[in-house]
N, C-alpha and C positions, 0 to 999 in steps of 0.2 A: 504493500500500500504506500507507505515513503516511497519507495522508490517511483511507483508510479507519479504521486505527488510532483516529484523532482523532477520528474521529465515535462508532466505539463508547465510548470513554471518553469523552466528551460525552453520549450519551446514558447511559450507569452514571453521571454526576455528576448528572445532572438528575431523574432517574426518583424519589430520595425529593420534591422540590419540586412535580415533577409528583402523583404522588400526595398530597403535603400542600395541594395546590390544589383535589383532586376530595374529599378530605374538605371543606374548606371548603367548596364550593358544595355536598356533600352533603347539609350539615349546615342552609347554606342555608336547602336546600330543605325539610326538616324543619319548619324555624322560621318559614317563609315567612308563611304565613297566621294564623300564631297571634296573639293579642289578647296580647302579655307581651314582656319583654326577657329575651333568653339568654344568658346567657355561660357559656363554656365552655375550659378549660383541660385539657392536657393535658403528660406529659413522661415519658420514657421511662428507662428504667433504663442504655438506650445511647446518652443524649444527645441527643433528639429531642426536641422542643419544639413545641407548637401553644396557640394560642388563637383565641377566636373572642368580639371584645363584649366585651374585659378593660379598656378607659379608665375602664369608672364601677364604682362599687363595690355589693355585692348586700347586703341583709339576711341576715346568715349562720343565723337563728334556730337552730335546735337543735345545728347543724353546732359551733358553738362550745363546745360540750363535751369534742371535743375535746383542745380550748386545757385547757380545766377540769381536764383529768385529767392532764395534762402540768405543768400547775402541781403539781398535788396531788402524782401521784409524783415531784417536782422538790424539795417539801419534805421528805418523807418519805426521801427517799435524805440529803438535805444535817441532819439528824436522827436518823438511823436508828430512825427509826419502822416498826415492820415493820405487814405488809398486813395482818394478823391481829390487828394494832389494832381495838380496839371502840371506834366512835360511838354517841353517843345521838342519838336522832331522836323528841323530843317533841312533840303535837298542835301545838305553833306552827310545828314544821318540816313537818307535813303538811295542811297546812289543805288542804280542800276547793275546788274549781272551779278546777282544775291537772289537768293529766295527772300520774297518778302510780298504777303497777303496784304499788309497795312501800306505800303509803297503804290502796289497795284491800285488797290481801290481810293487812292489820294495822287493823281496824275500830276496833281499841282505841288507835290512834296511839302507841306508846309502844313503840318500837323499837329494838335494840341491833343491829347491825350491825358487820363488821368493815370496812375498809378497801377491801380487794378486793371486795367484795361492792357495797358505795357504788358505786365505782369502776365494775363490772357493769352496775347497775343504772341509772348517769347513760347510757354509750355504750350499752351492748346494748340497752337498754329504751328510752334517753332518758326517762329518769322526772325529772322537771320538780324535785319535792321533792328529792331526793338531789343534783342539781344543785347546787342551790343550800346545800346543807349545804355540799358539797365546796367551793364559792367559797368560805365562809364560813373552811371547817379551810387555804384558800390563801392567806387572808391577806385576800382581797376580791378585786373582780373587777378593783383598780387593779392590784394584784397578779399577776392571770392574763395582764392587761395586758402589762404587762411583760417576763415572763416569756416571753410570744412573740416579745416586741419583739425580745430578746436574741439570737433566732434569725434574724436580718436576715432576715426574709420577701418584705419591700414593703409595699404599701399596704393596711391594716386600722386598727378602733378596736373596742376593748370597753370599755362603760361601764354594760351593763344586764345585770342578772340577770335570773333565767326569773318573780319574784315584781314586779321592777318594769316588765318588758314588759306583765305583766299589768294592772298596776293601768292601764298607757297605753297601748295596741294599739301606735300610734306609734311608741312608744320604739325596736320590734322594729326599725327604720331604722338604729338608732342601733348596735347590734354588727352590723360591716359590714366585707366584705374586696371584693378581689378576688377572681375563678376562681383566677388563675395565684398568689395569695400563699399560697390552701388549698393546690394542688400542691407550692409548695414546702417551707411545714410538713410537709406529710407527707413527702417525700421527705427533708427533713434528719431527721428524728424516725427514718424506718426504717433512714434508712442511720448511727445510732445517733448522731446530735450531740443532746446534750443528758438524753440518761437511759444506766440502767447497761443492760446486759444484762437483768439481772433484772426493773427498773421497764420494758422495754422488751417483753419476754416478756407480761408481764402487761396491758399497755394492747393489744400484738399479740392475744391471744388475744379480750379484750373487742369490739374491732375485728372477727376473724372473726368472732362468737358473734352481733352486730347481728340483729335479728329484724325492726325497721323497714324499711322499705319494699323489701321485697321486687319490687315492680312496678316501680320503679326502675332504677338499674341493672345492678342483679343481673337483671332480666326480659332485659337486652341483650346477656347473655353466655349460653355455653354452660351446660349443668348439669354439670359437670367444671370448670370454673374456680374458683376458691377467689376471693371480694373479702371484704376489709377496710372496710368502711365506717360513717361518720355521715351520717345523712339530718336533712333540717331541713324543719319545714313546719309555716305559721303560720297563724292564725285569719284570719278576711275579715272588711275593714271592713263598715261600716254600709252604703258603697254595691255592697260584695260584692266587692272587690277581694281575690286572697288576694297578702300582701306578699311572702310565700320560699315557693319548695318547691325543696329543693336535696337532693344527695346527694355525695358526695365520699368519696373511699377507693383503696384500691391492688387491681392485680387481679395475681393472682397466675400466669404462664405456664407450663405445663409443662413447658419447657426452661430451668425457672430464672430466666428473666428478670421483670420486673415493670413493671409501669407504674400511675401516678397521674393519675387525671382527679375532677377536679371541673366539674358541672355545676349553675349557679344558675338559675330562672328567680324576674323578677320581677314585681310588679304588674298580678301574672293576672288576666286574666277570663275564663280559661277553664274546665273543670270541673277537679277534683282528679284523676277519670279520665285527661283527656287532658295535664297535666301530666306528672303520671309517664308516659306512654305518649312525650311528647317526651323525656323523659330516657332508656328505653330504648331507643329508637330510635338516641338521640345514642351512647348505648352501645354498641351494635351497629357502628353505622358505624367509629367508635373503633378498637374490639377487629379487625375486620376491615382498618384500618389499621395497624394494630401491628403485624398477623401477616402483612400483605404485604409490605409496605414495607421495603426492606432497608437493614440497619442500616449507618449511615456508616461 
């Protein structure tokens, strides 16, 4: 009878490991063939932890916005600058051959915006221009720097905005994390270190409101799931390499719980298609792990 005992609690102890083994080789199997490097980070609202490819660090390209908005509402609280503050955003803040939704629909470039609206416009849209205003109102991007630093993450660096990635495809190398350091910015951020409620409401909501890349990992979850996320995906070199397509963000459970995955790939040569198609997929297996898998 002990004995038996002993085996059933031996096997309830092993069955999360066991299943965090068949994600891995899932996941794998996913990545198997593809021309790119994946990494992949995951961590649970109940203490679970997975990665997959996290030793080297990814090109975070647009994913670092972010950071950008975390600074921005960081000063604005330590200021009490409220959201409904107006910027100006003049033709030198919107110059041409950039993505940028707020540029487009303002032909005339000369633009007053409030704060939250920036703020909307960098995460929901990722509009390149607005971007890089907001590094400018954070003090700089040593500044944004920093300012994540403070939230002991691990291992990342930012030193380029979205104007001087441009001017050097390259540079895009150069703001760079790990999978597992996005997870745990996001995770200290939702579980409220470092902004009020209110700066926290507000970057949440811009979070769900994302229109970008929908194929991603939003493709890999249910249509009932709620995600929070920032997607990042960058131009191809000369020899057609694209350096990031990544997406990262919290998915939200209907029993209240939550989980944060970030998923990087890098120095594709594959199409843009089947990019996102490997990140929903990663998705899927994910979500399908979460929700089987019982919590320690």
């Amino acid at each position: 009878m002990k004995r038996r005992l002993l085996t059933i609690v031996l096997l309830l102890l092993t069955m999360p490991i066991v299943a965090r083994n068949d994600l891995r080789q899932e996941i794998r199997n996913i990545v198997r063939d593809k021309k790119a490097t994946v990494g992949v980070a995951v961590q649970t609202s109940d203490g679970r932890c997975f990665t997959l490819h996290n030793s080297r660090c990814y090109p975070l390209m647009s994913v670092f916005k972010f950071h950008v908005a975390v600074a921005v509402l960081q000063r604005m609280e330590r200021e009490s600058i409220s959201p409904n503050s107006l910027i100006t955003l003049d033709a030198s803040w919107l110059p041409y051959g950039t993505y940028s939704p707020l540029r487009d629909r303002n032909p005339s470039r000369n633009v007053r915006l409030s704060l939250a609206e920036l703020i909307r416009y960098t995460v929901s849209l990722s509009d390149n221009c607005t971007c890089d205003r907001l590094i400018a109102f954070a003090g700089g991007i040593e500044a944004v720097d920093r300012c994540a630093r403070k939230l002991r993450i691990g291992r990342f660096r930012l030193s380029e905005t979205e104007a001087t990635m441009h001017e050097d495809i390259q540079r895009s190398y150069n703001n760079r994390s790990t999978p597992r350091s996005i997870v745990r910015m996001l995770r200290k951020v939702y579980d409220g270190d470092g902004l009020s409620t209110e700066s926290f409401a507000l970057l949440e909501q811009v979070m769900l409101a994302t229109s970008t890349g929908s194929e991603k990992l939003k493709a890999g979850l249910p249509e009932s799931i709620r995600l929070g996320h920032k997607t990042g995906h960058s131009d191809r070199t000369v020899r057609g390499i694209l350096i990031g397509d990544n997406d990262a963000g919290v998915v939200y459970l209907p029993d209240g719980r939550r989980y944060y995955i970030t998923v990087f790939i890098r120095d594709s040569k594959e199409s843009d298609e089947t990019n996102a198609s490997v990140i929903a997929a990663i998705s899927k297996a994910v979500y399908d792990w979460v929700c089987i898998t019982p919590a320690p």
